[in-house]
N, C-alpha and C positions, 0 to 999 in steps of 0.2 A: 585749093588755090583761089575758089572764087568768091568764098567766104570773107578770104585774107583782104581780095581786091575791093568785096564789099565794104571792109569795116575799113580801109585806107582811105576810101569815097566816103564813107560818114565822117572819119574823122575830119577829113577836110572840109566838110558840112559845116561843121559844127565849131571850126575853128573861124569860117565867114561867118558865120550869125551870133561870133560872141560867148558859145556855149565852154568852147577850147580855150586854154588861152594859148600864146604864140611857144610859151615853154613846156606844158604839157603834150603840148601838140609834136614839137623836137624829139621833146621826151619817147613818146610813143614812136614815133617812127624811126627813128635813130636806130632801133634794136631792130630795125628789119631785115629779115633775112635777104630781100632782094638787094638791098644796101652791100651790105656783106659781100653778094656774090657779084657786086660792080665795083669791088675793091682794086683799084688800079691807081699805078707810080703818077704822084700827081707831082714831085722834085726829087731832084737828086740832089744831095749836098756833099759836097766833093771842095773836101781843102785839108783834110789831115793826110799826114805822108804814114803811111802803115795801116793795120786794122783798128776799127773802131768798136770801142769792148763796150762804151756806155753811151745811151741815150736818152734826158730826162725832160716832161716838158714844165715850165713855170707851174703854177697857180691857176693862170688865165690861160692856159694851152699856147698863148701866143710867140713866145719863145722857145723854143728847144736847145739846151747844155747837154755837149758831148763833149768825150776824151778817147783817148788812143794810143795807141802803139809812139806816137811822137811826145809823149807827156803833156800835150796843152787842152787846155778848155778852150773851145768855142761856143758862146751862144750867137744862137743862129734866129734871122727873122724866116719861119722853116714857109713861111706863103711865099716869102719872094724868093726865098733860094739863095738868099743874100746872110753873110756874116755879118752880127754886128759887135764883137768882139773878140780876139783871140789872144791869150796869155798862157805862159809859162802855170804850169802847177805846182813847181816847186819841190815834184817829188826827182828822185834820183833821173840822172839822164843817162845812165847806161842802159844798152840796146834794147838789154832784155828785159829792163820793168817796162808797164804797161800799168796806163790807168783803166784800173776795174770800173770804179766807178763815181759821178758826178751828181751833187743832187742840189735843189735849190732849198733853201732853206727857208721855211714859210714866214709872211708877214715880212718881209724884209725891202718889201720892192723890189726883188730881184739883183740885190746887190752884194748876196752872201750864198754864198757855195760851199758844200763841201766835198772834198776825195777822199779816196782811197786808193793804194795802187800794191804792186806785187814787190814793191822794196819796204811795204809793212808801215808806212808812213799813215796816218791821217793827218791832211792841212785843210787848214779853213781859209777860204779866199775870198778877201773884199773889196767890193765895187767903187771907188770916186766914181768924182768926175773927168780925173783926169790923172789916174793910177789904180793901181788893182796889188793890193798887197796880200802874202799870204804867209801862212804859220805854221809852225807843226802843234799839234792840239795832243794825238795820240802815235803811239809806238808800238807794232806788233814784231814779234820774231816771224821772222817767215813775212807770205805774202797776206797782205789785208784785203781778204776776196769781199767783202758787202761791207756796209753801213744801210741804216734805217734810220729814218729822222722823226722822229715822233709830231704827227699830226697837230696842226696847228700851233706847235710852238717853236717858235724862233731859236733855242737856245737849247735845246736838246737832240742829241747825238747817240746811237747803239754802234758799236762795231764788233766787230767779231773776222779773224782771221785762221790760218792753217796751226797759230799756235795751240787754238782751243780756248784762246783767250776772249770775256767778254769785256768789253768795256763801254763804260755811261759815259759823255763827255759834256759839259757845259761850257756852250763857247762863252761866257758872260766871265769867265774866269780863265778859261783855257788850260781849264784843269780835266784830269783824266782818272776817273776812279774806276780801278780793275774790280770787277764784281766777283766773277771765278772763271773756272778754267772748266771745259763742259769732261766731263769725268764718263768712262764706259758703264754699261749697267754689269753688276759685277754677277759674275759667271757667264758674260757676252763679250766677243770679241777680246780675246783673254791675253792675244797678245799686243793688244794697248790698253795704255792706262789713260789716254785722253785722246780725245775727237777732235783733229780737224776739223775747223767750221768753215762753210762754203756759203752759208746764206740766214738773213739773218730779219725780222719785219715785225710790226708793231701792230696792235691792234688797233683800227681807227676809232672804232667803238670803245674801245676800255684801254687808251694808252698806258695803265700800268701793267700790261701785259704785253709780253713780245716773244718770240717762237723763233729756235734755232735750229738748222740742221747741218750736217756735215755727214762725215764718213762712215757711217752707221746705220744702221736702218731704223731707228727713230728719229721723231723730230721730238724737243723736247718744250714746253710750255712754263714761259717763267713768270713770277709776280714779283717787280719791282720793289713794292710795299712791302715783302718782308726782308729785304735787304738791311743789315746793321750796319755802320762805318765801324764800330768798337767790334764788331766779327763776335760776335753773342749767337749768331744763327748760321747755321750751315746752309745759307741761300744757294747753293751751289743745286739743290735739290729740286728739280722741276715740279710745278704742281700738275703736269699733267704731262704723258706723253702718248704720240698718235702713232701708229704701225700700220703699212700697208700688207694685208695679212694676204697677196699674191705675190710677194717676192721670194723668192725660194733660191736667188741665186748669188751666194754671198759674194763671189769677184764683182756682181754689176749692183750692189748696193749702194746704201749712201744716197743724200739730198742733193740737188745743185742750187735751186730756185724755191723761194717760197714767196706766196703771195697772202693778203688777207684780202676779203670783201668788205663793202661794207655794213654786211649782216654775218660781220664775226667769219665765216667761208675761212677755213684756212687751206691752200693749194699747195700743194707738195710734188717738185718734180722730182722721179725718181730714176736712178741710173739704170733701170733696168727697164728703158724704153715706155714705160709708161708715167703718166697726170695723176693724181687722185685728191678728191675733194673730201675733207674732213669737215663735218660739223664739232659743236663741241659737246656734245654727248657720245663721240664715237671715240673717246681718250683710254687709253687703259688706265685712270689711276697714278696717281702718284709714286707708287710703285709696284712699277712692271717685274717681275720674276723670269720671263720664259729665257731660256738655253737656248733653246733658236726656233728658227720662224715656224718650224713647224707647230709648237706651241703657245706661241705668237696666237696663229692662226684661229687654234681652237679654243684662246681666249676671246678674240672676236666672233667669235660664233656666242648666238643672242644680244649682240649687239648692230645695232644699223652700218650697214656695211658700205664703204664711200665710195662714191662714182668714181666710175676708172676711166681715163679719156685716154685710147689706144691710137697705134697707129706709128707715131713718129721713133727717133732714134735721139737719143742722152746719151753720149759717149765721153764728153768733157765736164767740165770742174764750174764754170763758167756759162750758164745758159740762161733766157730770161725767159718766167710764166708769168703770164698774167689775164688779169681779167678785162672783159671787152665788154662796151657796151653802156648805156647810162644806169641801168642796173646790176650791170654785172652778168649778162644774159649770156653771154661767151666767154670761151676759154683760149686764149691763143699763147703760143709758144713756138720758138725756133726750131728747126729741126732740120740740120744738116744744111742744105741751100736752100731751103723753103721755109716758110710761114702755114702751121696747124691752126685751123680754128676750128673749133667746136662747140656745140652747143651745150651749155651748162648743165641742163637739165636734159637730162637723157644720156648723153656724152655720144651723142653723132657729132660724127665730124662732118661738116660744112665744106670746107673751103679750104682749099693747099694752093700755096703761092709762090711760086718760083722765086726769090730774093737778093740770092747772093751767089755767088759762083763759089766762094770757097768756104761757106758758111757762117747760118748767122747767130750772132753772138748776143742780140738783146731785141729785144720786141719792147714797144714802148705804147700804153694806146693814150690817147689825146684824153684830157681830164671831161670835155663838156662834149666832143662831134664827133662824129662817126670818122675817125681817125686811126691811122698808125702810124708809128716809125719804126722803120729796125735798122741794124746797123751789123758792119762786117767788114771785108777786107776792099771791099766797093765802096764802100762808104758807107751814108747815112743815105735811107730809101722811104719819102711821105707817101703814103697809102692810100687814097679818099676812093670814094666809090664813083668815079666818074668814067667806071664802061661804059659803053651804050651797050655790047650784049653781056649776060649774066654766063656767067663761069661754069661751067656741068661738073654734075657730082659726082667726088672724087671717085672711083672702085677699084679695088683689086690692089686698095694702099698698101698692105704689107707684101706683096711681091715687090713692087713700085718702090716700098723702100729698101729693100735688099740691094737693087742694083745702086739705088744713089747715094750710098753708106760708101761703096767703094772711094766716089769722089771726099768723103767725108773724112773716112781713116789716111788719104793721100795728105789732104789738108792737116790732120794734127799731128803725122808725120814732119811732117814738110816744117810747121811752128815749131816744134821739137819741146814743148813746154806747157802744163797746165793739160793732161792729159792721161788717161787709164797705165797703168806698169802694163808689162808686156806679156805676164801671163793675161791679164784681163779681154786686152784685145783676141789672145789667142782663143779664148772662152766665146767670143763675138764670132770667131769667124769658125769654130765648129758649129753653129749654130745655121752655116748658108750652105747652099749649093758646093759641092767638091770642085766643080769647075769654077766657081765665084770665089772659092775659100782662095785656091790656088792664084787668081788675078791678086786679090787682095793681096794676100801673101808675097806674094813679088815686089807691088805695089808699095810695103808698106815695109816689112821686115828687114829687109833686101838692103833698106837705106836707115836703118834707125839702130844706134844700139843703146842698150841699157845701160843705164849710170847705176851701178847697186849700191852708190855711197850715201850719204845721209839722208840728201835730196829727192831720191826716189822722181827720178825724173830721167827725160829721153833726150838724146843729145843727137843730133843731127850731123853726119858729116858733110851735107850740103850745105849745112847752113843757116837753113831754112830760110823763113821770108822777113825780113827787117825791114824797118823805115831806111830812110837817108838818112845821114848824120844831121844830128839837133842843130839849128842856126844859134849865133851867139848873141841875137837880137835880144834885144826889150822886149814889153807885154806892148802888142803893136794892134793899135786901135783902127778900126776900118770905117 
C-alpha cells in the first residue's frame, strides 16, 4: 500500500513539473483501485414507467441513452440528472415487449440511434431539431436480444435475435442483408438444429470480425470478408470457436453477454454463474468436434486456459458484462441486485455494490472516467467514486450470494418472461441449502407456471410487474 501511495505522490510530481501530461496522468489514476472502492450513487435518473433493460453513453461520455419496459428513449444530461430528450421508439407498444437495447451511432453528433426490442423489431431513430423520426431497418422472428454497431462507422449495424438469425444492416440504404442463421455443432445439442442468440459484439480492433453467443456452450467467431451476396460460400461457418472447458452443467449453459477489449479480450458471460476471459489463441479451431464438455475440456488442455471471474449469479437471458477502466483493468457485470467488479488480471474481485432491489439488468462504464451506470427496475443509477471512506473486501461472496439469489428468482418470477424453463431453476435450487431450497421453492414455484407451448416461457398468474399504460403523446422534447 505504501508503494502504491508512493508512485500516486510521484505521479503527481511529475504531472506539476511538466514530466506528466494532464491525460496520462487521468490515465494512470483512473485505474485506481482506491477509486474503485469509493464508488458511490453520484444520480439517480428516474423518468421511465417500468424496468430499464438498456443504458448507453455517447462518444463524449456526456450523454447517456436509455430504454425500457415503457418502449421510449431517453437521452439523459446523466451530470445534472436532467432529461434532455424523450420519444417514442416505435417498436410495438404491447405490455410485454421491452426495449433490450439502445445505442448511439458513431460520428453522428448524436443524433442517430439505434434499437432493438423483444417484438423482434430493429428501428433506427433520428435526431432534428425539431422531430425525431424512426424506421424499421431490420426484422427478427422472436425477440431481437442485442445489436452491435461497428466501431467508428456511422452506417453499420450487426443484430442477432432468439431466431438464430444474424443480420448486417446499412442504414445508408436501410436495407437488411440476413448473413445466416447460427446452426448447432453437429453431434452437440442434437435436439436443436439452431441457436438462440442472446448477444452479439464486434471487434474494435479488426471490425471485420464479430462473436456471437446464445444458447449453447460456445461462442462462435465470424469474418465478415468471407461473406458472398451470390451465397458461393457457406459463411454460416465460424472461423473460430471459444469453450469454457468448467462448465459441466448443461441446464445452466449458454451465453448472455459478450464483450471485446480493446486488445482483442473477448468476455463471455456465462449461465452457469460464472465471467471468463478468452484471448485469441485460446479458440478451438474452426472446427470443434467434441460431444460434450467433457471433451471440450480435454481439448483445452495444452492450451492457455481463460480467467474465470467467480462469484456472482446468471440466471436470465438479458445481463450486461463489461469492461472498466481506461485500459480495461476491470471486469464488472450485474448480478442479481448488485454490481461485481473485478480485477482483470488475476480475477479477484474487488468490490460488490448493492444497485437495484430487484435486479440489475445492464452495467454501463463511462467511455473516458472513472464511471458507471447501471440500470433496473429503480431506474438508471451514475456511480463515481465520491466516498470519503473505501468499501471493505468483499468475503464469504458465495455464501453471500446464495441468500440474495432468493430475492433474484422472486424477481424473474414475478417479470414472468425472459427467464431459465423450470426444470433449470429446479437444477439452481438443488444446488442450495434444503432449508433455502424449500424458501425458494415457495417463493418461486408456488406462483409461476410453465407454458410448454412454443414459447417456452413462464407465465405468471400475478401478473407480474408492468409499466402503466403507454400515453398517447408525441415524441415530447424537455
Amino acid at each position: 500500500m505504501k508503494n502504491k501511495s508512493a508512485m500516486a505522490v510521484v505521479d503527481v510530481w511529475r504531472r506539476e513539473v511538466g514530466e506528466l501530461s494532464n491525460r496520462k496522468f487521468a490515465q494512470r489514476r483512473a485505474a485506481s483501485e482506491d477509486l474503485v472502492l469509493r464508488l458511490d450513487i453520484f444520480e439517480k435518473l428516474e423518468k421511465h414507467r417500468g424496468c430499464v433493460y438498456t443504458a448507453s453513453f455517447n462518444g463524449d461520455g456526456n450523454i447517456l441513452a436509455s430504454g425500457a419496459d415503457d418502449k421510449h428513449i431517453i437521452l439523459w444530461d446523466w451530470e445534472t440528472g436532467l432529461p434532455k430528450l424523450a420519444f417514442e421508439s416505435g417498436h410495438a407498444r404491447a405490455k410485454v415487449y421491452k426495449v433490450f437495447r439502445a445505442k448511439f451511432m458513431p460520428y453522428t453528433g448524436d443524433c442517430s440511434l439505434i434499437t432493438c426490442a423483444s417484438d423482434g423489431q430493429v428501428r433506427h431513430a433520428q435526431i432534428s431539431e425539431c422531430s425525431v423520426e424512426t424506421r424499421l431497418v431490420a426484422k427478427h422472428q422472436g425477440k431481437a436480444y442485442n445489436l452491435a454497431v461497428e466501431p467508428g462507422n456511422p452506417h453499420l449495424v450487426y443484430t442477432c435475435g432468439e431466431d438464430a438469425l444474424v443480420q448486417h444492416i446499412d442504414l445508408r440504404t436501410a436495407e437488411a442483408t440476413e448473413l445466416f442463421k447460427c446452426q448447432t455443432i453437429k453431434g452437440h445439442r442434437a435436439h436443436m438444429s439452431i441457436i438462440p442468440l442472446h448477444a452479439i459484439v464486434v471487434d474494435p480492433r479488426n471490425p471485420n470480425l464479430f462473436a456471437v453467443g446464445g444458447l449453447d456452450d460456445y461462442t462462435r467467431l465470424y469474418d465478415v470478408r468471407k461473406y458472398k451476396c451470390d451465397g458461393s460460400t457457406d459463411f454460416g461457418q465460424p472461423t473460430d470457436y471459444f469453450y469454457p472447458p468448467h462448465v459441466i452443467d448443461k441446464y445452466l449453459s449458454g451465453e448472455t453477454c459478450l464483450a471485446f477489449s480493446d486488445h482483442s479480450e473477448l468476455l463471455v458471460s456465462c449461465r452457469d454463474k460464472s465471467i471468463c476471459l478468452f484471448t485469441r489463441d485460446m479458440g478451438l479451431g474452426h472446427n470443434p468436434v467434441p460431444s460434450s464438455p467433457s471433451s471440450a475440456c480435454s481439448e483445452a488442455n495444452g492450451k492457455a486456459i481463460p480467467q474465470v471471474y467467480k462469484g456472482h449469479g446468471n440466471y436470465q437471458n438479458v445481463k450486461g458484462v463489461s469492461f472498466f477502466g481506461p485500459k480495461s483493468e476491470y471486469v464488472v457485470s450485474g448480478s442479481g441486485s448488485r454490481i461485481f467488479i473485478w480485477k482483470k488480471k488475476g480475477g479477484e474481485l474487488v468490490h460488490v455494490i448493492k444497485a437495484d432491489v430487484l435486479g440489475v439488468q445492464c452495467v454501463e462504464s463511462h467511455p473516458h472516467t472513472t464511471a458507471l451506470a447501471s440500470s433496473g427496475v429503480e431506474g438508471i443509477k451514475i456511480w463515481t467514486p465520491k466516498a470519503i471512506d473505501k468499501a471493505a473486501r468483499p468475503t464469504n461472496i458465495e455464501q453471500d450470494q446464495k441468500n440474495v439469489l432468493n430475492l433474484d428468482l422472486r424477481c424473474m418470477a414475478s417479470r414472468g418472461a425472459d427467464v431459465l424453463p423450470l426444470h433449470s431453476l429446479q437444477k439452481v435450487l438443488n444446488g442450495l441449502p434444503r432449508t433455502f431450497s424449500r424458501i425458494v421453492s415457495y417463493a418461486t414455484f408456488n406462483y409461476v407456471v410453465y407454458n410448454e407451448g412454443e414459447d417456452d416461457e413462464f407465465v405468471s398468474p400475478l401478473g407480474g410487474m408492468e409499466p402503466s399504460s403507454d400515453d398517447d403523446n408525441d415524441n415530447e422534447w424537455i
